[in-house]
KOLDRENRO-270490 format. One record per residue (C-alpha): residue in one letter; z, x, y. Coordinates in Angstrom, 1 decimal, padded with zeros to 4 digits. Example, Ala and Ser with C-alpha at 12.3 -4.5 7.8 and 13.67 -1.06 7.14 Angstrom:
# residues 2
<r><firo>A</firo><w>007.8</w><u>012.3</u><v>-004.5</v></r>
<r><firo>S</firo><w>007.1</w><u>013.7</u><v>-001.1</v></r>
This chain:
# residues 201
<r><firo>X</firo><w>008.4</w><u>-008.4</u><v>007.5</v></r>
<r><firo>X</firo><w>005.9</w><u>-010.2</u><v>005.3</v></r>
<r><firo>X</firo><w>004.9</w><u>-009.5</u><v>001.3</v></r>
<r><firo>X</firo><w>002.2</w><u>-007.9</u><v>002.1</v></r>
<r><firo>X</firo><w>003.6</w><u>-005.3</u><v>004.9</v></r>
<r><firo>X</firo><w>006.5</w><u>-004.9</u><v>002.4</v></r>
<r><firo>X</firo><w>004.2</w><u>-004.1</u><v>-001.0</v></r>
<r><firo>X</firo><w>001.8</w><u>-001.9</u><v>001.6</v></r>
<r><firo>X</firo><w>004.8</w><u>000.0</u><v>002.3</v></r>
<r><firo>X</firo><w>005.8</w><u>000.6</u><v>-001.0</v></r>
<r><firo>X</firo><w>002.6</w><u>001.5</u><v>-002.4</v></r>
<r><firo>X</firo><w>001.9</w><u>004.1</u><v>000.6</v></r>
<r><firo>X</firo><w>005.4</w><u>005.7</u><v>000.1</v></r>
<r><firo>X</firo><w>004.7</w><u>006.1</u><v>-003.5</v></r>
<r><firo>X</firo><w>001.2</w><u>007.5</u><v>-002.8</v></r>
<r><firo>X</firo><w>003.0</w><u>010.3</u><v>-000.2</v></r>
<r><firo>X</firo><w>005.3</w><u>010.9</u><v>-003.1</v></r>
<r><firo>X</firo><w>002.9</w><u>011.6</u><v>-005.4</v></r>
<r><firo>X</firo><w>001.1</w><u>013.3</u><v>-002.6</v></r>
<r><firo>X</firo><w>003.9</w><u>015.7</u><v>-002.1</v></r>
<r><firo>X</firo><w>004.4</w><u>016.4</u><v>-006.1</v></r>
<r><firo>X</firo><w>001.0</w><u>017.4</u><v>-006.1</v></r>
<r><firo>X</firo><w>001.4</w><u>020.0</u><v>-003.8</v></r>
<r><firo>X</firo><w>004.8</w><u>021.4</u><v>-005.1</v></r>
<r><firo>X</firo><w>002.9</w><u>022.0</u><v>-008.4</v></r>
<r><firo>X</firo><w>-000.1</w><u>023.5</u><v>-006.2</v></r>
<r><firo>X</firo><w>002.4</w><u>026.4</u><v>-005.4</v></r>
<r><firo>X</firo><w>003.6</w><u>027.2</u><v>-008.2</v></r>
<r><firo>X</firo><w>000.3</w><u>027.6</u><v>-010.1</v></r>
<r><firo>X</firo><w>-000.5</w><u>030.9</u><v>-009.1</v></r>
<r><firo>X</firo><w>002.4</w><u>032.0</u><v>-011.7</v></r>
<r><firo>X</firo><w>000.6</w><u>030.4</u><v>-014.5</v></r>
<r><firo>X</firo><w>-002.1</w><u>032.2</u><v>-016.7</v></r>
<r><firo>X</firo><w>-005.5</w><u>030.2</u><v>-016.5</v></r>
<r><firo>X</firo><w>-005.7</w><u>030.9</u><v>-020.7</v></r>
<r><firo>X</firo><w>-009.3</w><u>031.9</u><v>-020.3</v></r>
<r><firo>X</firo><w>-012.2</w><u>029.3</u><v>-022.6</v></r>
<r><firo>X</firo><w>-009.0</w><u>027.4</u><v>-024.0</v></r>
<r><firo>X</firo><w>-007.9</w><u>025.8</u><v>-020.7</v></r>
<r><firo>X</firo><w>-010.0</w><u>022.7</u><v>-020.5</v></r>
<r><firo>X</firo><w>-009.0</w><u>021.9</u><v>-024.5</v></r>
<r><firo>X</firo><w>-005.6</w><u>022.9</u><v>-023.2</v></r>
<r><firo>X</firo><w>-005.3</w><u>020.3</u><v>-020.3</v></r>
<r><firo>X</firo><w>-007.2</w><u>017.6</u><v>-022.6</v></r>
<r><firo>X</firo><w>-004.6</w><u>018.0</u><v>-025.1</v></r>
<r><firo>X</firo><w>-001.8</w><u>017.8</u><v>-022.5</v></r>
<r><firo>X</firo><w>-003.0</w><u>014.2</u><v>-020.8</v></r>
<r><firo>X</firo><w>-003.4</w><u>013.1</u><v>-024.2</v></r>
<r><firo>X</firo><w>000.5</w><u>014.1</u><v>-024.5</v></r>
<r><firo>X</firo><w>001.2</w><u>012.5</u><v>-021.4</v></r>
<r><firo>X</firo><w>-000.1</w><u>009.0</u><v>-021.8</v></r>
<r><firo>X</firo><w>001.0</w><u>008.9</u><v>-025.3</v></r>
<r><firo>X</firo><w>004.4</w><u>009.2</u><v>-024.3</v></r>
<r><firo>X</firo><w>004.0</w><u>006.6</u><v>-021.1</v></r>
<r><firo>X</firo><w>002.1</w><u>004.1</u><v>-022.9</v></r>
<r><firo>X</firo><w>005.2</w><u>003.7</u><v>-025.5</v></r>
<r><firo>X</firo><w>006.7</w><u>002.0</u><v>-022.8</v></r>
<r><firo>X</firo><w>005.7</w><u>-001.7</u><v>-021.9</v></r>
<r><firo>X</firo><w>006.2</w><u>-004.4</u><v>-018.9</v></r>
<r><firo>X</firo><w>008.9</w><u>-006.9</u><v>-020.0</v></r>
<r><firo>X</firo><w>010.5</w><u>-004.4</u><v>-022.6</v></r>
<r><firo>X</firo><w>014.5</w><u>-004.5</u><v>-022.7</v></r>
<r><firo>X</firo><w>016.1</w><u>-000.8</u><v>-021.8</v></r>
<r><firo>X</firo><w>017.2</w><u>-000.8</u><v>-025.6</v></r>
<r><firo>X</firo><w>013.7</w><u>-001.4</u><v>-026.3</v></r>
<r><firo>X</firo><w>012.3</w><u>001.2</u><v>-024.1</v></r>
<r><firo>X</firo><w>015.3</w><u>003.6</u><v>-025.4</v></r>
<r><firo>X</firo><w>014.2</w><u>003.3</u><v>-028.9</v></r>
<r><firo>X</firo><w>010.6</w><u>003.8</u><v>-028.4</v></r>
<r><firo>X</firo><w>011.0</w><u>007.1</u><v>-026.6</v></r>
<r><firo>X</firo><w>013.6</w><u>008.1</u><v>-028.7</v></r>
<r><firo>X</firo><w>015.5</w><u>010.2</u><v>-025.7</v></r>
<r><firo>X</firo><w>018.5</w><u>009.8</u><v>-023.2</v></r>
<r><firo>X</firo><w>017.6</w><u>008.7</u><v>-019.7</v></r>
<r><firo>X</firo><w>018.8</w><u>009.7</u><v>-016.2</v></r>
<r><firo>X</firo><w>019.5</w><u>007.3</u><v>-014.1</v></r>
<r><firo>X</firo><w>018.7</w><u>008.1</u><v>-010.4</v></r>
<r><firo>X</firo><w>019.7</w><u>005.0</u><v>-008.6</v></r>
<r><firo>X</firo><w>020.7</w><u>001.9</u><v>-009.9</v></r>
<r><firo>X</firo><w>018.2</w><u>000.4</u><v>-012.6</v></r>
<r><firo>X</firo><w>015.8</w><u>002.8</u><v>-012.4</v></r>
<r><firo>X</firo><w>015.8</w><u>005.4</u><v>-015.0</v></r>
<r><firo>X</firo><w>014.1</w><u>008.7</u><v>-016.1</v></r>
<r><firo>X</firo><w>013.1</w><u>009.6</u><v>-019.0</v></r>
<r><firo>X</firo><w>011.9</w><u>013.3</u><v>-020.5</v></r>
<r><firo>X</firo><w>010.4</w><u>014.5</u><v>-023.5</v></r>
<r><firo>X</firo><w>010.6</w><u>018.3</u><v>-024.7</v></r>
<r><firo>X</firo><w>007.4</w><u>019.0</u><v>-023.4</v></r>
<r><firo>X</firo><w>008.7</w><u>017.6</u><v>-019.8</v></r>
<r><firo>X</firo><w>006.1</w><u>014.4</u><v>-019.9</v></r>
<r><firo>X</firo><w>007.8</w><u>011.9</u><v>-018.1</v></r>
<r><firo>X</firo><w>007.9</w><u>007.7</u><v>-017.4</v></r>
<r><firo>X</firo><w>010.5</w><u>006.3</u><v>-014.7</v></r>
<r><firo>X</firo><w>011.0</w><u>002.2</u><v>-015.1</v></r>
<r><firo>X</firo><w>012.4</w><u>-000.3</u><v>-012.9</v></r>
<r><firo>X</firo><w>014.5</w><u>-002.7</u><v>-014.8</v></r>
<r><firo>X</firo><w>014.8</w><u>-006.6</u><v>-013.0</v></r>
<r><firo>X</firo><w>016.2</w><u>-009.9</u><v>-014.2</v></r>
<r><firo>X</firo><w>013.6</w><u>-011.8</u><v>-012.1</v></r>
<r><firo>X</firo><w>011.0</w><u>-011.1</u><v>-014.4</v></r>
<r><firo>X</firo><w>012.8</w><u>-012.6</u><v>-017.5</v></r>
<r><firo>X</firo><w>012.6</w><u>-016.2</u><v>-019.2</v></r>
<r><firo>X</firo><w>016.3</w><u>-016.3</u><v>-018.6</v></r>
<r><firo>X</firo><w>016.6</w><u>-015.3</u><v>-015.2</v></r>
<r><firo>X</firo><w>019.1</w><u>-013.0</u><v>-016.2</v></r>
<r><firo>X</firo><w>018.1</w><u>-010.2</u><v>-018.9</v></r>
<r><firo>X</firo><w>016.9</w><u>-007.3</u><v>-016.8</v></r>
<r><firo>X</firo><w>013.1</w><u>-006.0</u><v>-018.2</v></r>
<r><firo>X</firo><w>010.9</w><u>-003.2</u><v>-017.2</v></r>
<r><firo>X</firo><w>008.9</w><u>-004.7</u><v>-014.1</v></r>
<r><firo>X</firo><w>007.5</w><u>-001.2</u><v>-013.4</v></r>
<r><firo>X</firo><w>006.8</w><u>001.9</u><v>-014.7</v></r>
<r><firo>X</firo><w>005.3</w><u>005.0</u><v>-013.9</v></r>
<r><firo>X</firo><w>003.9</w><u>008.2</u><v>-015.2</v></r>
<r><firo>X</firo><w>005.3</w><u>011.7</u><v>-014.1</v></r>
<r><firo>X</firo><w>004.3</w><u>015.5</u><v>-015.1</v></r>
<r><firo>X</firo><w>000.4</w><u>014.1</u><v>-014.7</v></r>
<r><firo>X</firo><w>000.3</w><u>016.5</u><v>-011.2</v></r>
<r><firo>X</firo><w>000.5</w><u>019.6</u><v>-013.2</v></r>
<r><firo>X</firo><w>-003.0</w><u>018.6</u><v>-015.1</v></r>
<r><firo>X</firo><w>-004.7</w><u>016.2</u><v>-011.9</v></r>
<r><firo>X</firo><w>-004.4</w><u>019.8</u><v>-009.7</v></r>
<r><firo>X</firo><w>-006.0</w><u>021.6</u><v>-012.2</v></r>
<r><firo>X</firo><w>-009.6</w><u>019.4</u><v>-012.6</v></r>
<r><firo>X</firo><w>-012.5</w><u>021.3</u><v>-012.6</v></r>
<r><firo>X</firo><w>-015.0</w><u>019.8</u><v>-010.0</v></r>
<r><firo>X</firo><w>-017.4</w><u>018.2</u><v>-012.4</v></r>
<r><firo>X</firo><w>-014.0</w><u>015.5</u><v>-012.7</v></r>
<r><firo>X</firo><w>-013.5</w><u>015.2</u><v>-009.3</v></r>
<r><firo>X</firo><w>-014.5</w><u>012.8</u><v>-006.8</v></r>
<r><firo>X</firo><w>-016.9</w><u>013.5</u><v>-003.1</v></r>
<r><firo>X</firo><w>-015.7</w><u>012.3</u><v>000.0</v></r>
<r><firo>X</firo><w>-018.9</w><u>010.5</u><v>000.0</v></r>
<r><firo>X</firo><w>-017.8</w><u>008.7</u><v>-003.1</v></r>
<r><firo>X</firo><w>-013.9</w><u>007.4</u><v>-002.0</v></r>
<r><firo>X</firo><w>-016.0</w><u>006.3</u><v>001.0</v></r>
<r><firo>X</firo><w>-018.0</w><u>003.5</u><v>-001.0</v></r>
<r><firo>X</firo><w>-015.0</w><u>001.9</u><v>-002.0</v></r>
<r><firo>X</firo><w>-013.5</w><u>-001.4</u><v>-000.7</v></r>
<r><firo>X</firo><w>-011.5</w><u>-003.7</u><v>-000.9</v></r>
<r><firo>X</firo><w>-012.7</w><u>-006.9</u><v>-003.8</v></r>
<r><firo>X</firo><w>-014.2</w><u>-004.4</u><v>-005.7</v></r>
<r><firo>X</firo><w>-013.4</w><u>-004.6</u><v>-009.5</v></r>
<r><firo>X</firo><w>-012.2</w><u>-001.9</u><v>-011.7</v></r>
<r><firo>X</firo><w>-015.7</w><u>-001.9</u><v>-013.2</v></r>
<r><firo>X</firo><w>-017.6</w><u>-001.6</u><v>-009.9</v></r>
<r><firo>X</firo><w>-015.8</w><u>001.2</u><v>-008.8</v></r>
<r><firo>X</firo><w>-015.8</w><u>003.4</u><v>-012.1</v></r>
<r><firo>X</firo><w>-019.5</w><u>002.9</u><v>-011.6</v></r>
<r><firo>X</firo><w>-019.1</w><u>004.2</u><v>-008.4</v></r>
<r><firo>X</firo><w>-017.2</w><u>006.9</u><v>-009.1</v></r>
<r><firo>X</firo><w>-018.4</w><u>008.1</u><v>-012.7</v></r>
<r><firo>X</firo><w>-014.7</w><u>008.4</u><v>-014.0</v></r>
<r><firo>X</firo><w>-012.0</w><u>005.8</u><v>-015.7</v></r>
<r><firo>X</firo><w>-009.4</w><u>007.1</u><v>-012.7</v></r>
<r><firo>X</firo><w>-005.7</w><u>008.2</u><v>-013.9</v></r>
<r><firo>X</firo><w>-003.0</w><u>005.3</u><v>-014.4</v></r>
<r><firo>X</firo><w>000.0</w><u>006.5</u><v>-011.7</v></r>
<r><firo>X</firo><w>001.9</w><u>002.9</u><v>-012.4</v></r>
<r><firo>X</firo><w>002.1</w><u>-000.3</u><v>-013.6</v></r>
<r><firo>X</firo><w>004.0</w><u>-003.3</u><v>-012.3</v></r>
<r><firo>X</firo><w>004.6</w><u>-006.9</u><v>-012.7</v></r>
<r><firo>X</firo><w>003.7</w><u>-009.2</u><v>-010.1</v></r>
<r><firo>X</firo><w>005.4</w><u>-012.2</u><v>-008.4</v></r>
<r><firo>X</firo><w>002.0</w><u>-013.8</u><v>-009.1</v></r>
<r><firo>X</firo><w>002.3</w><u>-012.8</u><v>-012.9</v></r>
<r><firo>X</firo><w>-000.8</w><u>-010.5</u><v>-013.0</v></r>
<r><firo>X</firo><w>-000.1</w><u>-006.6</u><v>-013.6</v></r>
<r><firo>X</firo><w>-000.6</w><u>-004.1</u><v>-010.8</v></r>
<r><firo>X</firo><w>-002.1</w><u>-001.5</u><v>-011.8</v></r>
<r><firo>X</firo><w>-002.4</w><u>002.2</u><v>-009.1</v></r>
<r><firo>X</firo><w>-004.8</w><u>004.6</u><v>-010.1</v></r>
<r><firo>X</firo><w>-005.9</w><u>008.1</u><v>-008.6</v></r>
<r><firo>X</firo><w>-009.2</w><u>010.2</u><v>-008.4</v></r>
<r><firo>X</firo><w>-008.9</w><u>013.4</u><v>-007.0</v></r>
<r><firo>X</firo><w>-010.9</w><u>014.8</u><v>-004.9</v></r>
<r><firo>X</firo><w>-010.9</w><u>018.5</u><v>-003.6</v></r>
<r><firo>X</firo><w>-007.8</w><u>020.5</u><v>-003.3</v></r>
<r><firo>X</firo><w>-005.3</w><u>018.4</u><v>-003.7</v></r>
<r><firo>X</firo><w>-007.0</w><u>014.8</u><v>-001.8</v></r>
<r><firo>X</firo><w>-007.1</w><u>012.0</u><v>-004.1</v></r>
<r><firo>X</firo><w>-008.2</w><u>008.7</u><v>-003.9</v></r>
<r><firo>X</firo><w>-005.4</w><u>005.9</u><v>-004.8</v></r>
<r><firo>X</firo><w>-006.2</w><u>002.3</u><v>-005.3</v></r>
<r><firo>X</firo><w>-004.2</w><u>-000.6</u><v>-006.4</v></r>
<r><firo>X</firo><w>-005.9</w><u>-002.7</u><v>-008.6</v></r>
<r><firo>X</firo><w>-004.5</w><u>-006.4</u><v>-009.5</v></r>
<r><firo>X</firo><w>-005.1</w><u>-008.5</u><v>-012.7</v></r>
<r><firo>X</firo><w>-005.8</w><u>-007.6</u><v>-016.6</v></r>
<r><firo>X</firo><w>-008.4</w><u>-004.6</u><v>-017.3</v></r>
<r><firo>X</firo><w>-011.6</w><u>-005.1</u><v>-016.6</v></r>
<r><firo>X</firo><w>-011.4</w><u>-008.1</u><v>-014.5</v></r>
<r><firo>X</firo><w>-008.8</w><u>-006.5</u><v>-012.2</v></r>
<r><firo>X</firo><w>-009.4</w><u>-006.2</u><v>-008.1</v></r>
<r><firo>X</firo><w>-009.1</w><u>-003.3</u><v>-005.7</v></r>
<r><firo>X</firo><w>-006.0</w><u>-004.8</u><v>-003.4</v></r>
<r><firo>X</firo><w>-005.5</w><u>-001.6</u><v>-001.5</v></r>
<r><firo>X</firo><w>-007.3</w><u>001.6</u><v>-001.0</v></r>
<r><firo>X</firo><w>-005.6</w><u>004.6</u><v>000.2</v></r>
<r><firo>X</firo><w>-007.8</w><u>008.0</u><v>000.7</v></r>
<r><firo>X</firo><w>-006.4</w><u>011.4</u><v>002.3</v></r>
């Protein structure tokens, strides 16, 4: 199987797992109380939790590193991958990998993703969500700029990784109705960074 098949793969199993988070979360929302006028400032404080918490952790950070800027215990699901929780059940996982450091051997965050975002993305009133019409202009070659214009949103960060090639990966999500989205990998720095692959259900 060639690197692209394989990192296609990847990225399409991550998209259906973050496909099928969403819609746990869809059941149990009918439990919650929508709190009335003080929702939207609700769910705006909330990503603003979220993020804060994800974007403590950086690519090429030791595990020491990572576990003193989070400041709690990890889980470790699998072998160098590891959880991490705050009280308020905001969430990063990172994937720790030697091949990424200068000395070959000291194992690094490579990846990292974001996890309790489903709880908020579900919730997005429609004048924050994307038409079919819309995820239908994209393509691939398109930068991060192009399709923000197209799309009339920044998109929500789903993970980060380091490259072979040494540029970051970056997947980001629009969602459309229900719970649709739009995924697309983008590759190189902000702002100058390329749509890879596109993946809309």
């Amino acid at each position: 199987m060639t690197k692209s098949k394989i990192k296609l793969l990847i990225f399409l199993m991550a998209v259906l797992v973050s496909a099928s988070v969403f819609m746990a979360g869809c059941s149990q929302q009918g439990t919650k109380d929508t709190g009335g006028g003080t929702k939207a400032a609700d769910s705006t404080a909330a990503l603003k939790e979220i993020y804060a918490f994800y974007d403590k952790v950086q690519l090429g950070q030791t595990k020491a590193e990572v576990d003193t800027a989070l400041g709690v215990t990890a889980k470790e699901p699998m072998t160098d991958v590891f959880q991490y929780t705050d009280t308020n059940g905001n969430g990063v996982m990172i994937g720790l990998s030697s091949v990424f450091s200068q000395d070959g051997t000291s194992k690094i965050v490579f990846n990292k993703s974001v996890e309790g975002l489903e709880a908020y993305l579900i919730t997005l009133p429609d004048d924050k969500r994307i038409t079919d019409e819309q995820a239908q202009s994209i393509s691939e070659g398109m930068t991060y700029e192009e399709i923000k214009a197209k799309l009339g949103g920044n998109g929500y960060e789903l993970s980060s990784t380091q490259s072979i090639e040494g540029k970051p990966q970056i997947d980001r999500v629009w969602m459309k109705n229900g719970v649709s989205m739009l995924t697309v990998k983008f590759s190189g720095p902000d702002k100058t960074d390329v749509a890879t692959i596109i993946v809309d259900f």
